[in-house]
N, C-alpha and C positions, 0 to 999 in steps of 0.2 A: 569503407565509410562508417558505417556500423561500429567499427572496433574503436575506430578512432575516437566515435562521440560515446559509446559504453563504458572502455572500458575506462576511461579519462576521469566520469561522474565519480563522485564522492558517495557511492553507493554501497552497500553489502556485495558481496562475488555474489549472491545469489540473485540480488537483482539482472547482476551483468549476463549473468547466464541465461537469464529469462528473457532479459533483452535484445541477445543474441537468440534465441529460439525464435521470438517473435517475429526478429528483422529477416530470419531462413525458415518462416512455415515451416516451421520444425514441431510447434506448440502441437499438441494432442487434440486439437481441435474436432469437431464432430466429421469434417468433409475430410479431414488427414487419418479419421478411426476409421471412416466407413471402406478405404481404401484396403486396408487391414482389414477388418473385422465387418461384411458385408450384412447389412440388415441392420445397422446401429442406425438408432435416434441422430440426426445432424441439427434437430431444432435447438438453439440457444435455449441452455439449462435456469437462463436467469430469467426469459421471458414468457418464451415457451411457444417465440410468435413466426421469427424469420428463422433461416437458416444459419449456423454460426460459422460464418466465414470472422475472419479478424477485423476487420471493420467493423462490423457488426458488434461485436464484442465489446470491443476497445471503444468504440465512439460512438455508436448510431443505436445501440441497444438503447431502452429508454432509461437502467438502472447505472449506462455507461453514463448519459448525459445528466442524469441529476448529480452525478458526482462530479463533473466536470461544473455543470455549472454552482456548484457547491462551493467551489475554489474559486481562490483571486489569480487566477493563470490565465492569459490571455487567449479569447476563446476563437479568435481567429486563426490565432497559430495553432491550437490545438484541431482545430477543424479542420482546417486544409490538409486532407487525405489525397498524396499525390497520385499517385499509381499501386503502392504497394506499403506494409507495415515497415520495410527496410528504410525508405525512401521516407517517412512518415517522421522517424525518430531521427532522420537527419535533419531533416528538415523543420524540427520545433529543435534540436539543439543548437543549431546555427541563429535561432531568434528569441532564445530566452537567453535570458544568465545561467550559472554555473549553478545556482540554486534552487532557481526554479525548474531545471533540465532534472538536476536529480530529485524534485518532490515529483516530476511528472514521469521518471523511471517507476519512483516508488509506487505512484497511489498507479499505474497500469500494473505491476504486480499485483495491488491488494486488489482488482478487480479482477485479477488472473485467482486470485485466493478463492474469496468469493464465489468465485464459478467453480471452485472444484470443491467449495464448501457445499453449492446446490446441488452439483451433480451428483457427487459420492452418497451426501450424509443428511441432503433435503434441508440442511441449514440454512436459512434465511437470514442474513446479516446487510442492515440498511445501509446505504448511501453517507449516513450520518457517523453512522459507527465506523466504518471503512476511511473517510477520513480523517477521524480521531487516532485511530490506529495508523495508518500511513505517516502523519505528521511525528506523531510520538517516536515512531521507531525511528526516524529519518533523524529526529531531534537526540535519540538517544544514539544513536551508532556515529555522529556528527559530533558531540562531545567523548565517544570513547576513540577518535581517530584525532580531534584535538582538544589539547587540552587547557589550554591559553585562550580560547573564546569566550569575551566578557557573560555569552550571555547562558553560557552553561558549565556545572560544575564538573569537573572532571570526576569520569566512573573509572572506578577501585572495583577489580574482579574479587568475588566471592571466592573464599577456598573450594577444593577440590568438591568436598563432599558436599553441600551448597548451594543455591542459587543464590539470583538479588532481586529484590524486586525495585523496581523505580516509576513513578508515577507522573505527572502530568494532566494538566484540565487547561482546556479553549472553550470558547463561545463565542456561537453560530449567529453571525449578524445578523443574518438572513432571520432567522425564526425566534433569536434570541435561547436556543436551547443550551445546555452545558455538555460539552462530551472532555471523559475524562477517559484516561488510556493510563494503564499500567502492564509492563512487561517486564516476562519473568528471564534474567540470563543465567548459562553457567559459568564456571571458570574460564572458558573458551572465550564468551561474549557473545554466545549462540543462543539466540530465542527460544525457548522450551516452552512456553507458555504465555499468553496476552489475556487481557480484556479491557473493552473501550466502550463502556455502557453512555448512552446520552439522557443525560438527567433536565429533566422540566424546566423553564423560566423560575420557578418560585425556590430552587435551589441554588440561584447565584450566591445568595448571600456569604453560601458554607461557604461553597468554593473561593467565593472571594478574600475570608477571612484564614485562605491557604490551612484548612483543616487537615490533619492527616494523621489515619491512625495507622500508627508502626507497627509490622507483624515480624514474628521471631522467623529467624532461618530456618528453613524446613531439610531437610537430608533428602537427598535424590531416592529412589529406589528402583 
């Protein structure tokens, strides 16, 4: 059931992979280390409060739920935690559409991100930036698989030596803030590099007047 509704989404193989981790508690999770590696920390790295079982993670953490309720996805479906994460992703694929199945594969990676940003490297990255960044990259990888979509323009790989960088800005009903997201690819079409900073109310106007300043291609190294 899993493969059927993964591998189907209009997503990165690297999502599909995750979401295959997720739906076989296979993910590195604190209760799947401690089994391995006895004496490890199993509190949730993002709260610091319950134990990080995948529920916990994925919906019931409180950095889960303000992202969730951040998005126009419906929160019913997204709640209803059947028995298990396998069971979980079937069951919001069979009641969203095809597009909202794959922003709710995405942004449960950029919370899988997130938590290995906390863990490793004590990185703090908000709720608001995570789905700047989910949206963009979904937006971008969605115009490099097609290219005939009115509402984006087809990406043109950078040469070998190279990246691209490509950019994007939304605003946050909810608070009125700006988040803008740019990601860097290479020849491949493979993410080297992001960032999705959220800019105040009193900077709509930039964004509004689609400001952008062009940087020269940089050489890998």
């Amino acid at each position: 059931m899993i493969i059927q509704g993964t591998w189907n989404a209009k997503v990165p193989n690297k999502v599909r992979i995750f979401a295959w981790r997720l739906g076989t508690n296979s993910l590195p999770l604190g209760p799947n280390l401690s089994r391995r590696i006895p004496g490890i920390d199993v509190l949730c790295p993002l709260c610091q409060a319950l134990e990080e079982i995948d529920k916990h993670t994925f919906l019931l953490c409180p950095f889960a739920r303000m992202v969730w309720a951040l998005l126009d996805l419906r929160w019913d479906v997204i709640s209803a935690w059947p028995s298990n994460a396998r069971d979980w992703i079937f069951s919001v694929n069979q009641k969203l559409d095809k597009t909202d199945f794959s922003l709710f594969l995405v942004i449960c990676w950029s919370i899988w991100w997130c938590r290995n940003q906390r863990w490793a490297q004590n990185e703090v990255v908000s709720p608001e930036q995570t789905i700047a960044f989910a949206r963009n990259y979904l937006c971008a990888f969605s115009g490099f698989l097609d290219p005939h979509r009115s509402l984006l323009t087809r990406w043109v790989a950078p040469n070998n030596d190279a990246v691209k960088l490509n950019s994007d800005a939304a605003m946050f009903r909810e608070t009125g803030d700006i988040g803008i997201g740019v990601i860097a690819r290479d020849s491949q079409g493979q993410c080297v590099e992001w960032k999705s900073p959220v800019l105040p109310i009193y900077y709509r106007s930039m964004v509004g007047s689609k400001t952008l300043i062009q940087k020269p291609r940089y050489k890998l190294e």
